[in-house]
LOTI-670514 format. One line per field, with one value per residue (C-alpha): residue number from 0; residue in one letter; x, y negated, z negated. Coordinates in steps of 0.2 Angstrom, whole numbers. Layout:
N
seq = NUM,...
type = a,...
X = X,...
Y = Y,...
Z = Z,...
***
This chain:
458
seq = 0,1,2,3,4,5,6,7,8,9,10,11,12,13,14,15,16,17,18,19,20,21,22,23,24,25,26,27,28,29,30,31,32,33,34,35,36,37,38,39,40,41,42,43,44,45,46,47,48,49,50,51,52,53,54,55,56,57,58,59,60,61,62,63,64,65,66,67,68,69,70,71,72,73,74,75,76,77,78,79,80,81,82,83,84,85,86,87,88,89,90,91,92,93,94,95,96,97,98,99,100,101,102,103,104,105,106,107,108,109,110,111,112,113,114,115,116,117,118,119,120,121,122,123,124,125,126,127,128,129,130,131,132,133,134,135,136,137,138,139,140,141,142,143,144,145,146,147,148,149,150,151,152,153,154,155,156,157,158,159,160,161,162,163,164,165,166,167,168,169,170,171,172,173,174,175,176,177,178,179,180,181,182,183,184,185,186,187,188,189,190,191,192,193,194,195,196,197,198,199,200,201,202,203,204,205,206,207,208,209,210,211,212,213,214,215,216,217,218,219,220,221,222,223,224,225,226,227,228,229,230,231,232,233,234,235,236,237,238,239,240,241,242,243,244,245,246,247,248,249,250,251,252,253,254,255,256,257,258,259,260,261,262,263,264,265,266,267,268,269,270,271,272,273,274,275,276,277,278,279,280,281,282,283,284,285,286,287,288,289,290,291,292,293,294,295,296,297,298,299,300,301,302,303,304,305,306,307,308,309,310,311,312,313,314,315,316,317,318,319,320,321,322,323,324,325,326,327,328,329,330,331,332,333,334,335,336,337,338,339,340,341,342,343,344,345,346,347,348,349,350,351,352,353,354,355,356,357,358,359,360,361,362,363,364,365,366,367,368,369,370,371,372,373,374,375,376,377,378,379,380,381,382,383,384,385,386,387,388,389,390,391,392,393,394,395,396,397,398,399,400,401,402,403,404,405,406,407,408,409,410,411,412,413,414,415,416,417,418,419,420,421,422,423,424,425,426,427,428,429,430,431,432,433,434,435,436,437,438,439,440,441,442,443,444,445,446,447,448,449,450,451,452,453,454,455,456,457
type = x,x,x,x,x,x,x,x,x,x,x,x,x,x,x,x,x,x,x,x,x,x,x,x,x,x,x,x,x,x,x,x,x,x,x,x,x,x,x,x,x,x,x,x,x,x,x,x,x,x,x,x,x,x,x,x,x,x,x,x,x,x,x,x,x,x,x,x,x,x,x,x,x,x,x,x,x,x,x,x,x,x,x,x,x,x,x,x,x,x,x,x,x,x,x,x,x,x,x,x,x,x,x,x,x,x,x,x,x,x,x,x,x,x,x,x,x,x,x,x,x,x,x,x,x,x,x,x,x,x,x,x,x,x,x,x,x,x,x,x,x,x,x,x,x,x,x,x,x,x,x,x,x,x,x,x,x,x,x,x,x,x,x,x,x,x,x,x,x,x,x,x,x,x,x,x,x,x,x,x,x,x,x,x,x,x,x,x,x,x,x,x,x,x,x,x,x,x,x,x,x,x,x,x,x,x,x,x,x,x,x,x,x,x,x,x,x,x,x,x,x,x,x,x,x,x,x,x,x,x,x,x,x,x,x,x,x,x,x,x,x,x,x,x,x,x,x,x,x,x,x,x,x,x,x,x,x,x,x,x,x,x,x,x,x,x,x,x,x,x,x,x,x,x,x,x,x,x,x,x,x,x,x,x,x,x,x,x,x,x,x,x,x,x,x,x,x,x,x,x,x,x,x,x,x,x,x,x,x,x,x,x,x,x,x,x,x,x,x,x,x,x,x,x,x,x,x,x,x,x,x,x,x,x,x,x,x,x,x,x,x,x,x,x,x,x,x,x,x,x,x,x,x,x,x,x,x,x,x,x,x,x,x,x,x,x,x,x,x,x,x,x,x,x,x,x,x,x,x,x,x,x,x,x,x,x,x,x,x,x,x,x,x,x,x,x,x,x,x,x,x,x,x,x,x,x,x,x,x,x,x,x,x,x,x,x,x,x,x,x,x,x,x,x,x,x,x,x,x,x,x,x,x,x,x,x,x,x,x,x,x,x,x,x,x,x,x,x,x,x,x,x,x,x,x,x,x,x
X = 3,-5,-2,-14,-22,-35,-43,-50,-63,-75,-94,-86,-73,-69,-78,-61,-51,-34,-34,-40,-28,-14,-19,-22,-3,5,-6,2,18,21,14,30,20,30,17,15,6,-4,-14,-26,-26,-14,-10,6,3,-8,9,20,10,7,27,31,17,25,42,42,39,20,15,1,-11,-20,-32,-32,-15,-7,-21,-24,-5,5,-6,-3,14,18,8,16,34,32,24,34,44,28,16,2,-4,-16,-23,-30,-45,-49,-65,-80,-78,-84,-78,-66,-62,-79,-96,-102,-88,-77,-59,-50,-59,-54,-66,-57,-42,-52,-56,-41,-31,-45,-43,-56,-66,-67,-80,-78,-97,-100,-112,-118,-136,-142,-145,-156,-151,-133,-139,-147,-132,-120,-133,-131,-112,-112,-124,-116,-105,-99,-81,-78,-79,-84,-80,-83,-89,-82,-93,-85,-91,-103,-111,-113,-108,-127,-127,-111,-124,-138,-125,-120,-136,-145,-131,-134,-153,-149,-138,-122,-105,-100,-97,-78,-77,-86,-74,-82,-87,-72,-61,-47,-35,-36,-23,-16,-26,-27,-36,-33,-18,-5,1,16,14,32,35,36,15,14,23,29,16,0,6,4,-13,-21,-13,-20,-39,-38,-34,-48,-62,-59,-57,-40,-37,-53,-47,-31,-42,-51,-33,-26,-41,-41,-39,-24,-19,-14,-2,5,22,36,44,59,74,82,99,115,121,135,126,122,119,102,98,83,75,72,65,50,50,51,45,31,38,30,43,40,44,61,65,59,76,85,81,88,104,100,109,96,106,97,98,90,85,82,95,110,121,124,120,129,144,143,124,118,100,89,69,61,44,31,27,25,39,25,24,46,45,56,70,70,74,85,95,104,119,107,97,113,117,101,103,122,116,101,113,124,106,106,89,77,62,49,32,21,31,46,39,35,53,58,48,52,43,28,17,9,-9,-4,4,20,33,48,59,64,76,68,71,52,46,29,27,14,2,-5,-25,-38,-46,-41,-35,-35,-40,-42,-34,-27,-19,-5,2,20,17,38,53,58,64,50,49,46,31,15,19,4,6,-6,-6,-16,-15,-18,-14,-19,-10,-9,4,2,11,17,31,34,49,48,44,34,19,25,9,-7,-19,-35,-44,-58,-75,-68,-71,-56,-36,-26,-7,1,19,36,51,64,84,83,69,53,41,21,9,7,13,15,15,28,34,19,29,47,50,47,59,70,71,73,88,96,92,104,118,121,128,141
Y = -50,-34,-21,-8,-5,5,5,20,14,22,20,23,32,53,51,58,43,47,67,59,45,55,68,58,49,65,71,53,56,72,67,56,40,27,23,9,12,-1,1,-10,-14,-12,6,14,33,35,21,33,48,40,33,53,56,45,41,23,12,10,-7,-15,-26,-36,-53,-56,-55,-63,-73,-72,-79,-68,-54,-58,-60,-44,-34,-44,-39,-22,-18,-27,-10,2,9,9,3,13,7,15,6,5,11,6,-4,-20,-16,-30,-40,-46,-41,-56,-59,-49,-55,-41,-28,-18,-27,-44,-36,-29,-48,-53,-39,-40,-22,-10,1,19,21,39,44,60,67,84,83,71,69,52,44,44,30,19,22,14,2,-6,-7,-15,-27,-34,-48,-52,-52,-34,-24,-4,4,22,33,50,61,71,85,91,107,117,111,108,97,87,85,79,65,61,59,49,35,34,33,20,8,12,15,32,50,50,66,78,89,104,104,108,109,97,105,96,86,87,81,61,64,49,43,53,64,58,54,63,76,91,89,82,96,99,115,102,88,99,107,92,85,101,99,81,87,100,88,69,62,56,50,39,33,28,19,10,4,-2,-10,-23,-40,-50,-55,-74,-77,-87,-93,-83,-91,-97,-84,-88,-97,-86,-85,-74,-58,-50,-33,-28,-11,-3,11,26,44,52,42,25,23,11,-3,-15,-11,-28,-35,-28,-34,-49,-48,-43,-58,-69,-61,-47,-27,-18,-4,13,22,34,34,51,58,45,44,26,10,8,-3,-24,-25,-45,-39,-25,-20,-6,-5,7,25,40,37,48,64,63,55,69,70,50,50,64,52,44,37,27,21,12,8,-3,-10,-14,-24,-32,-39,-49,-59,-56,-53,-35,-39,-22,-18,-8,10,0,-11,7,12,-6,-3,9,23,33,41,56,62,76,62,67,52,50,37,23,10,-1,-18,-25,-23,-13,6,13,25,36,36,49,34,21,4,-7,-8,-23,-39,-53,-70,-74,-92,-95,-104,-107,-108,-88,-77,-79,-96,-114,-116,-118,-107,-93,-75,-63,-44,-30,-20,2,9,23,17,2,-7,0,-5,-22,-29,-49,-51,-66,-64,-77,-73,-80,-77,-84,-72,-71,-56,-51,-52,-62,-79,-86,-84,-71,-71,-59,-51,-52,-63,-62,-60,-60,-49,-53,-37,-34,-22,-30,-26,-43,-44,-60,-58,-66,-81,-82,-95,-83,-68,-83,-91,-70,-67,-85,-79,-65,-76,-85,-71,-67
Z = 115,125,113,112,96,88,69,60,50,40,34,14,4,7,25,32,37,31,40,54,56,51,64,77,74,76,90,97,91,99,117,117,112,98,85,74,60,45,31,25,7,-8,-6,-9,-4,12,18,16,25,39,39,40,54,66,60,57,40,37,31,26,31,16,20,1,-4,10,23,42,47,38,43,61,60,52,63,78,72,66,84,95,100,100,112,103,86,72,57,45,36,17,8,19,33,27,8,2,-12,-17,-12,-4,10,21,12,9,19,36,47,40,49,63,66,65,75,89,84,92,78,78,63,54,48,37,49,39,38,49,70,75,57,64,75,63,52,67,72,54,54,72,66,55,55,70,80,72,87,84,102,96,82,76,68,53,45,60,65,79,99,99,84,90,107,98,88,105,115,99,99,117,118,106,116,104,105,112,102,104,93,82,70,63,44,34,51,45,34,14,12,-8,-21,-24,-41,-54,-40,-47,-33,-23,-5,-1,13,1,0,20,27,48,45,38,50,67,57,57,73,81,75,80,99,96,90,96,116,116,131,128,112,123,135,120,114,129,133,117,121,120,102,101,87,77,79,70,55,54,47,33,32,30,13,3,2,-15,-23,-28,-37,-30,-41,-29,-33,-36,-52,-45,-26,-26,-14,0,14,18,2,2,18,12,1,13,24,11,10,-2,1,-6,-14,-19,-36,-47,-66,-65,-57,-55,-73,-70,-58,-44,-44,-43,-44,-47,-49,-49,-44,-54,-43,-49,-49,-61,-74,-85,-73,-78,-96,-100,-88,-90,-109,-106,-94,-108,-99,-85,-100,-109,-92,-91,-107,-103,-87,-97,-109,-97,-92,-75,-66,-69,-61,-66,-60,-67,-68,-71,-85,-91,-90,-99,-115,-130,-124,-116,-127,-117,-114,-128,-139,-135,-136,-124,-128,-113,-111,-127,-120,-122,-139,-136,-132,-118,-120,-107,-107,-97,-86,-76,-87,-73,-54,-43,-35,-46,-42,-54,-58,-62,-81,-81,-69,-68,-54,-41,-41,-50,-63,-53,-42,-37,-28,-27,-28,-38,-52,-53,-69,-82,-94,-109,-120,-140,-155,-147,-160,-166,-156,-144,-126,-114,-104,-89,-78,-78,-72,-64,-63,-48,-58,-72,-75,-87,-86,-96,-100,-94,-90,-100,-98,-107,-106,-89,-88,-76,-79,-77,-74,-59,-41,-32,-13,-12,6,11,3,7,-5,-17,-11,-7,-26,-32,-23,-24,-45,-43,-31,-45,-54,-42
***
């Protein structure tokens, strides 16, 4: 596969990659130019900026959750039809799941991608140190390929010079830009993760901003060259596609409530035979017609709490299709939505669908960051006892005043840093819910034994 590709990679977290990568995508966009664009890591908003900025569902690219073959595939497929692919990294460049290996981290899929490295650095403050800096990250581990630095956050014409001329005294990968401190336009807040990636923040007006500073500040016609330059990428063969089956009906929560998704994992679904089928709790006063199933993914369910209790005819509705026993599989925001109620910040209480016997309480700090590995402990909708998928967990808020009433732990978890196994998750009636957001596509048996759960309801 000669596809060329470029990653945007940075020496840590807030050193600009995501203004940068979104305005170099629009800059691309506009020239005409089909972009493909990944994100490394378990991230459900920078995804769906950078699918706005080029036009085209964002996915991403995780080494933990689903290894080097899947990885590959994924990234083969989704670019197949592209000119040129742009991935954005996570945290540092070599920041991953642990601190001792490169799992998880962009370089793993730099690696993996034969991806050339573009390295953001925060370059206010310093000249020659610039060097040592980049020195350090190409030295690193090896096969991760940096091919060209961009220096945000930097002074004067004559300081972008001095960047320039210390990387090459040094023997380094060229300056391919210098943007002027405080010359990309701030993108909305991110503060505590609640603030919806949706084009009412990413406006037409901010896209062209950024696309505009981009063009001002970074050599794109050398960043073109860098891309097509990269090696041809070797993969894996293509699995095989799923066997024709009787489609069915599965109810996908979608609104500004309820819109954390992999798209990969949906079409997933769909590649088993599933017509993922749109609704809203907010909005909608019912579920649409002849569902076999439904997927409540995550989101802000708190930011609405209100106008979700209020819905009083979709929450009977999801007790009434809760009651017949066939599959509501809830992550996170939907488990959320499954339980009595959300207590507030301000310990007001909004009342929810009441069909997992525990409320859930807001709290001012994170509850829960970081990867986890969950084992099946019984047959249920993603598969057969045994079973292990892996994904993460982000959330700022915990389950309070959990009643008697019976309901198995059908996960066996193992947390990053920790050393023993906790139960976790509800089943129950039908009902598969967690705080936890599975990435199963990497796993088609698992996508396949959810969607065969809800065939036989039909």
């Amino acid at each position: 596969m000669n596809l060329p590709r470029i990653m945007i990679a940075g020496t840590g977290s807030g050193v600009g990659k995501t203004s940068l990568t979104l305005g170099l995508v629009a800059s691309l966009t506009r020239r005409g130019l089909k972009v493909q664009t990944f994100k490394v890591g378990p991230d459900f908003l920078d995804p769906t900026w950078l699918a706005l900025a080029s036009g085209r569902p964002c996915y991403n690219l995780d080494g933990w959750m689903c290894g080097e073959n899947y990885v590959r595939r994924l990234f083969a497929e989704k670019s197949a039809d592209a000119d040129i692919a742009v991935v954005e990294g996570v945290m540092g460049l070599f920041d991953g799941a642990d601190a001792t290996t490169s799992a998880g981290s962009s370089a793993e899929i730099a690696r993996w991608l034969a991806a050339p490295v573009l390295l953001v650095v925060n370059s206010h403050g310093v000249a020659r140190s610039l060097a040592a800096v980049v020195r350090g990250f190409c030295g690193f581990e090896a096969g991760v390929e940096i091919s060209g630095v961009i220096a945000n956050q930097s002074g004067s014409d004559r300081h972008a010079a001095m960047l320039s001329d210390a990387l090459q005294s040094a023997g380094l990968p060229p300056l391919i830009g210098a943007v002027p401190r405080n010359g990309l336009p701030a993108l909305p807040s991110r503060h505590l993760g609640l603030v919806t990636a949706g084009s009412d923040l990413l406006t037409p007006t901010l896209l062209a901003e950024l696309a505009d500073q981009v063009e001002c500040s970074l050599q794109l016609d050398s960043i073109l060259a860098l891309a097509a330059a990269a090696p041809t990428l070797h993969l894996p063969p293509q699995l095989q596609a799923a066997a024709s089956h009787q489609p069915v009906r599965i109810g996908i929560a979608r609104d500004v409530a309820f819109h954390f998704y992999y798209p990969d994992n949906l079409e997933a679904l769909a590649a088993q035979g599933a017509e993922l089928v749109p609704f809203s709790p907010l909005l909608d006063h019912g579920l649409p017609p002849d569902l076999q199933g439904i997927y409540l993914g995550g989101g802000y369910p708190e930011e609405y709490g209100a106008q979700l209790a209020a819905n009083g005819r979709m929450l009977e509705a999801i007790r009434s299709f809760s009651a017949t026993g066939r599959p509501l599989y809830a992550e996170c925001g939907g488990l959320m939505y499954l339980s009595r109620g959300i207590e507030l910040l301000d310990g007001s209480r909004h009342q929810m669908a009441g069909l997992l016997p525990f409320w859930t309480r807001m709290l001012p700090r994170r509850k829960a960051l970081g990867y986890v590995e969950a084992t099946l402990t019984q047959d249920c909708l993603l598969g057969n006892a045994g079973q292990t998928l892996r994904g993460h967990e982000f959330h700022y808020s915990e389950i309070i005043e959990e009643t008697g009433q019976t309901a198995v732990r059908p996960y066996l978890v193992m947390k990053r840093r920790t050393t023993q196994p906790s139960r976790d998750g509800y089943a129950q009636q039908g009902i598969l819910a967690s705080y936890l957001h599975l990435q199963f596509a990497a796993h088609p048996e698992a996508a396949a034994s959810f969607v065969q759960t809800c065939r036989s309801f039909l």
